[in-house]
ZATOR-334167 format. One record per atom (N, C-alpha, C): residue number from 1; residue in one letter; atom name; x, y, z. Coordinates in nm, 4 decimals. Example, Ala and Ser with C-alpha at 12.3 -4.5 7.8 and 13.67 -1.06 7.14 Angstrom:
residues 2
1,A,N,1.3190,-0.5690,0.7800
1,A,CA,1.2300,-0.4500,0.7800
1,A,C,1.3200,-0.3300,0.7800
2,S,N,1.2850,-0.2250,0.7080
2,S,CA,1.3670,-0.1060,0.7140
2,S,C,1.2900,0.0030,0.7870
//
This chain:
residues 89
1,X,N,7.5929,8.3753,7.7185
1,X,CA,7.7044,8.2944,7.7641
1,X,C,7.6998,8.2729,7.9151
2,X,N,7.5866,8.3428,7.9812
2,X,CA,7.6247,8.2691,8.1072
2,X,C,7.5599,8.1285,8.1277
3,X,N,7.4708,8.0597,8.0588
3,X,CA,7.4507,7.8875,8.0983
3,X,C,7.5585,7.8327,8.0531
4,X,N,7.5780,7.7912,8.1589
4,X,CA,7.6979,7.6710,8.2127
4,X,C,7.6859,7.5585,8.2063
5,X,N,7.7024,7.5176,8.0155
5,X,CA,7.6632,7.3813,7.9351
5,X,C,7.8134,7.3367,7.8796
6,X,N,7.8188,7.2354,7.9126
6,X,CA,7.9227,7.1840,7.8501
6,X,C,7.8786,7.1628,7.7267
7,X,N,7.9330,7.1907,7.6122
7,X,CA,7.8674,7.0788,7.4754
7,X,C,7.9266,6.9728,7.4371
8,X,N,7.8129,6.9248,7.3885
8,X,CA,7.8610,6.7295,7.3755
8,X,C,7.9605,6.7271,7.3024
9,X,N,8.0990,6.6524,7.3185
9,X,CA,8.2029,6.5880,7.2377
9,X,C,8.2141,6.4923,7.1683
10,X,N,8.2763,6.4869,7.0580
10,X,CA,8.2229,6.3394,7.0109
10,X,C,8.3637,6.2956,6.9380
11,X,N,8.3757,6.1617,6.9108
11,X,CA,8.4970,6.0650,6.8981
11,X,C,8.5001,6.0786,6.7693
12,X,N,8.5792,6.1451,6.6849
12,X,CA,8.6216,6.1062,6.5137
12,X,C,8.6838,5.9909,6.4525
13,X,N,8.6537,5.9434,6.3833
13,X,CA,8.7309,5.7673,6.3280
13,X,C,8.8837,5.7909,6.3398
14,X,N,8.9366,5.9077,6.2973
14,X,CA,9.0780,5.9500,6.3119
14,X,C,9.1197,5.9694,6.4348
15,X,N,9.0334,5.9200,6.5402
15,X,CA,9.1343,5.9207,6.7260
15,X,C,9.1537,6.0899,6.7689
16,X,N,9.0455,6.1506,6.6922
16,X,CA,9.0467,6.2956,6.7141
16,X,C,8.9339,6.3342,6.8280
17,X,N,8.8733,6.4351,6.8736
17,X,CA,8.7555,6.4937,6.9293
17,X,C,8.6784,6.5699,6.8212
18,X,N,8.5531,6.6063,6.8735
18,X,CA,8.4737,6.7389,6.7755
18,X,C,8.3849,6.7686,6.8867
19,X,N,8.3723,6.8879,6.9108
19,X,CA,8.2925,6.9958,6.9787
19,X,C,8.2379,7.1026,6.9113
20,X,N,8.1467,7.1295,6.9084
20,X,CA,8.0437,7.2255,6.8015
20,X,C,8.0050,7.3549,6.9488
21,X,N,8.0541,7.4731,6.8865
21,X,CA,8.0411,7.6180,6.9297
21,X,C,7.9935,7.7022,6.8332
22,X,N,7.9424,7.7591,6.9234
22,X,CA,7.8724,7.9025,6.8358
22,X,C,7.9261,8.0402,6.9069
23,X,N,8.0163,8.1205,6.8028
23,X,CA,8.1024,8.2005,6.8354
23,X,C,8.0805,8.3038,6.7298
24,X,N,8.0624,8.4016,6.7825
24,X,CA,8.0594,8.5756,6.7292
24,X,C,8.1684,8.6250,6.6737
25,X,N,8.1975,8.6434,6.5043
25,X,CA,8.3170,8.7192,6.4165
25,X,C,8.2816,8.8806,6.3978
26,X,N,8.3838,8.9226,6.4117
26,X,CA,8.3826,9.0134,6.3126
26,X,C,8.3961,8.9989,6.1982
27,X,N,8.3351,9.0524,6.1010
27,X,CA,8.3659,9.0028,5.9540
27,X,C,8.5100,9.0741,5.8653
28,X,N,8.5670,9.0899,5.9495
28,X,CA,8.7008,9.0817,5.9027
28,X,C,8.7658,8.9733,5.9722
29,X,N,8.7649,8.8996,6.0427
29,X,CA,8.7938,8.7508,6.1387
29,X,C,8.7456,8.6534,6.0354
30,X,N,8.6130,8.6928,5.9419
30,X,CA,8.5439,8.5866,5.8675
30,X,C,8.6117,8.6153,5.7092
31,X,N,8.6258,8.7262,5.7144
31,X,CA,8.7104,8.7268,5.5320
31,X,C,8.8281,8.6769,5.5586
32,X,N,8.9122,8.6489,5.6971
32,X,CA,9.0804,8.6468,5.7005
32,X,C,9.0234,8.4662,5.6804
33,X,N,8.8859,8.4021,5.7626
33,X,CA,8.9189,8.2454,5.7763
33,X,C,8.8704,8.2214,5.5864
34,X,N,8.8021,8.2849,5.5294
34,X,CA,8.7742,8.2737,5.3894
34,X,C,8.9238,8.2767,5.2823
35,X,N,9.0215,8.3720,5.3226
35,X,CA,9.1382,8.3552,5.3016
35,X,C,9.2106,8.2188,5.3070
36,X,N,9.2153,8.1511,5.4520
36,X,CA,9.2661,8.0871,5.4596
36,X,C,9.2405,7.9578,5.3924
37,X,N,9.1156,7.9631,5.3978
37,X,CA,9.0458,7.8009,5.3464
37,X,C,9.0564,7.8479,5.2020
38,X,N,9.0703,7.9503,5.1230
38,X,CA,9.1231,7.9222,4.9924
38,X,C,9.2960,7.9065,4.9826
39,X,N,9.3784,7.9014,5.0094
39,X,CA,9.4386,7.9242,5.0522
39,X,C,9.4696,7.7419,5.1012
40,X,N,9.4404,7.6971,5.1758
40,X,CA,9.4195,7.5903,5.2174
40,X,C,9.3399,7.4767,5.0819
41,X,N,9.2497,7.5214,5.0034
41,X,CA,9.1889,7.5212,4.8893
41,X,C,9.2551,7.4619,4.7866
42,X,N,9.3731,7.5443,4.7583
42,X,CA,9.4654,7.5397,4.6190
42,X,C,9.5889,7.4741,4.6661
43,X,N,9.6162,7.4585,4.8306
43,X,CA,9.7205,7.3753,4.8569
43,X,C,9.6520,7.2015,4.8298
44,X,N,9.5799,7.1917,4.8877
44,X,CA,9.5061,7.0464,4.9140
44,X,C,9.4494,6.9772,4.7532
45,X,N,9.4267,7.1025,4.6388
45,X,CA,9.3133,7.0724,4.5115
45,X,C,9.1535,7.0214,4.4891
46,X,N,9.1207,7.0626,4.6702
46,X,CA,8.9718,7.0550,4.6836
46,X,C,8.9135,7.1479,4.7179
47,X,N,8.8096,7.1570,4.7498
47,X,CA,8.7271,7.2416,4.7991
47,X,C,8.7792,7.2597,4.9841
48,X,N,8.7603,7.3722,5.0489
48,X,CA,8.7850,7.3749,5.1540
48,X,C,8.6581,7.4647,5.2435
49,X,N,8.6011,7.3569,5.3357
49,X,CA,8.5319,7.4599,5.4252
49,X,C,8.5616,7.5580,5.5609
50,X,N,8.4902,7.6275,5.5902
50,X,CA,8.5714,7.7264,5.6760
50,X,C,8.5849,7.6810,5.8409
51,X,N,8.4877,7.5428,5.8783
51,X,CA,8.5194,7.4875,5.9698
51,X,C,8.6769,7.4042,5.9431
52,X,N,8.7237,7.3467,5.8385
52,X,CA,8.8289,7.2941,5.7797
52,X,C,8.9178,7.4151,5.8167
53,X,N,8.9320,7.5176,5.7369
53,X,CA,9.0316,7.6436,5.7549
53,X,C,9.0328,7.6892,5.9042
54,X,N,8.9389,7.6819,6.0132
54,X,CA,8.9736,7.7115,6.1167
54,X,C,9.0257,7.5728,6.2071
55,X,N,8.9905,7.4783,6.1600
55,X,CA,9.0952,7.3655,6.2202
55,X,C,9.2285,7.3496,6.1822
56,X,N,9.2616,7.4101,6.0748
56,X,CA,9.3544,7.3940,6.0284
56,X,C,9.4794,7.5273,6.1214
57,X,N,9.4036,7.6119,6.0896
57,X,CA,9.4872,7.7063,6.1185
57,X,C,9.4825,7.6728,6.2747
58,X,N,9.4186,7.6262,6.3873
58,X,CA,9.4304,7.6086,6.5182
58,X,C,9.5532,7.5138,6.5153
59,X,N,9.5918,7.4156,6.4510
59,X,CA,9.6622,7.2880,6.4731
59,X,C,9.8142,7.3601,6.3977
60,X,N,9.7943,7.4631,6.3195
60,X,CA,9.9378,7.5385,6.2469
60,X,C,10.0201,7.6322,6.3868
61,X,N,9.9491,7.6770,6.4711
61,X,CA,10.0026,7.7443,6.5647
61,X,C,10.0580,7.6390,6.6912
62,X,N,10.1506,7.6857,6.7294
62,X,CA,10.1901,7.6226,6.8330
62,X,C,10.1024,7.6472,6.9640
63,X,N,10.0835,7.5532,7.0495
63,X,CA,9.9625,7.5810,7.1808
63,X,C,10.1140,7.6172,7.2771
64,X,N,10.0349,7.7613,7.3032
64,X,CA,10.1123,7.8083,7.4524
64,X,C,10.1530,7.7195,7.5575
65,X,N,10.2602,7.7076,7.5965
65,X,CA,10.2952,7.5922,7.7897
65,X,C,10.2062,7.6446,7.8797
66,X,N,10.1072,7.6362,7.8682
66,X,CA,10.0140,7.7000,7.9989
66,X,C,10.0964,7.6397,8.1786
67,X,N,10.1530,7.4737,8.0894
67,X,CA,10.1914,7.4495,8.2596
67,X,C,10.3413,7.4419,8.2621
68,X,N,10.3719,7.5360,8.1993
68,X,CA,10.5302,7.5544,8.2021
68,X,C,10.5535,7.6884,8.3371
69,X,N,10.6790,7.6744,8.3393
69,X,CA,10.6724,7.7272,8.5052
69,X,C,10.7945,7.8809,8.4288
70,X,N,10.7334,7.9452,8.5192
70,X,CA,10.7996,8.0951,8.4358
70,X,C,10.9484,8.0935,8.4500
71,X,N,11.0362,8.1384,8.3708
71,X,CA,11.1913,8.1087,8.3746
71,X,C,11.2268,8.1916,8.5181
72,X,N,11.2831,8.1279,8.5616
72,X,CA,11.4126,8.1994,8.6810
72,X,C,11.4608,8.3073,8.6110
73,X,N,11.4634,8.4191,8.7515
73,X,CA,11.5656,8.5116,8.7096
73,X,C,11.6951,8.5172,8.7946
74,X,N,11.7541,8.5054,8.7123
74,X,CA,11.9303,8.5127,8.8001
74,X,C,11.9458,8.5808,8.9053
75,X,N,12.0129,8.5394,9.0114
75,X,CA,12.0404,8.5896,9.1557
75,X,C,12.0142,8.7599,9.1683
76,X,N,12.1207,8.7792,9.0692
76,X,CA,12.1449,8.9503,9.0299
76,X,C,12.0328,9.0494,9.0355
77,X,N,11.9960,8.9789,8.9471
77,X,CA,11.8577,9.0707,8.8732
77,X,C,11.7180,9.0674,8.9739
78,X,N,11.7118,8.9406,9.0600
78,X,CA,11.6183,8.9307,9.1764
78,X,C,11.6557,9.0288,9.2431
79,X,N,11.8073,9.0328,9.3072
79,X,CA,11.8396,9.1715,9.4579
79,X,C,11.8046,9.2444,9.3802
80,X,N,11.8571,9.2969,9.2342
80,X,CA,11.8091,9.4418,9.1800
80,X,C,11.6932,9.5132,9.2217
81,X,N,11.5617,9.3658,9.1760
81,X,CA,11.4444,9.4647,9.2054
81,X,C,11.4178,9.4639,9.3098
82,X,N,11.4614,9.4170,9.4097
82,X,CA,11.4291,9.4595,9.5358
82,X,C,11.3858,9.6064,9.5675
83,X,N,11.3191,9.6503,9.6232
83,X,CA,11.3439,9.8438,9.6346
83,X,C,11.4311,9.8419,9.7569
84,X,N,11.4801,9.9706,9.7807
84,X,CA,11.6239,9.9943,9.8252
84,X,C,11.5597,10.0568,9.9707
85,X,N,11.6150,9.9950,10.0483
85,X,CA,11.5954,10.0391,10.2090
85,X,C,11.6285,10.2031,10.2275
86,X,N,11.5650,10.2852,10.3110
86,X,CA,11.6490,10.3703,10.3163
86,X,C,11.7557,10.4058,10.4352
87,X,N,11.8246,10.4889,10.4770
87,X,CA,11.9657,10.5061,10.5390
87,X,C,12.0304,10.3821,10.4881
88,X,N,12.0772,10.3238,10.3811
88,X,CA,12.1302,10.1944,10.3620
88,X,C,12.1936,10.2739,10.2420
89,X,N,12.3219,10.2456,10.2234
89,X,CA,12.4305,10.2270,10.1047
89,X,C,12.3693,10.2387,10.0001
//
């Protein structure tokens, strides 16, 4: 993993992307995506592959606010943590 390759992207008829990686499971990571794509399988009444079951399950989770800005903390609770001077009240 250290060459610093982008891999090629490519345009799907559905206005989607596809990027092809090669990524290391544990094979309990690989029986849970075998789960899913059956699972995915008997919902749909086709066959399901496990690139299918891991797209699927990426697009079921909500994507983190990476550029969401961390909540305010109320006036209060900011002086709180302040640490406390000493000879001071």
């Amino acid at each position: 993993m250290n060459d610093r390759v982008t891999p090629p992207m490519h345009a799907t008829p559905d206005g989607e992307a596809e990027i092809s990686l090669v990524i290391r499971l544990p094979w309990e990571d690989v029986a849970r995506l075998g789960q899913e794509a059956g699972r995915l399988a008997a919902q749909m009444q086709r066959p399901v592959t496990l690139d299918e079951a891991v797209s699927s399950r990426l697009r079921s989770r909500p994507a983190p606010a990476a550029h969401a800005k961390p909540a305010e903390q109320p006036a209060a609770a900011a002086v709180s943590a302040l640490p406390r001077l000493s000879g001071t009240a």
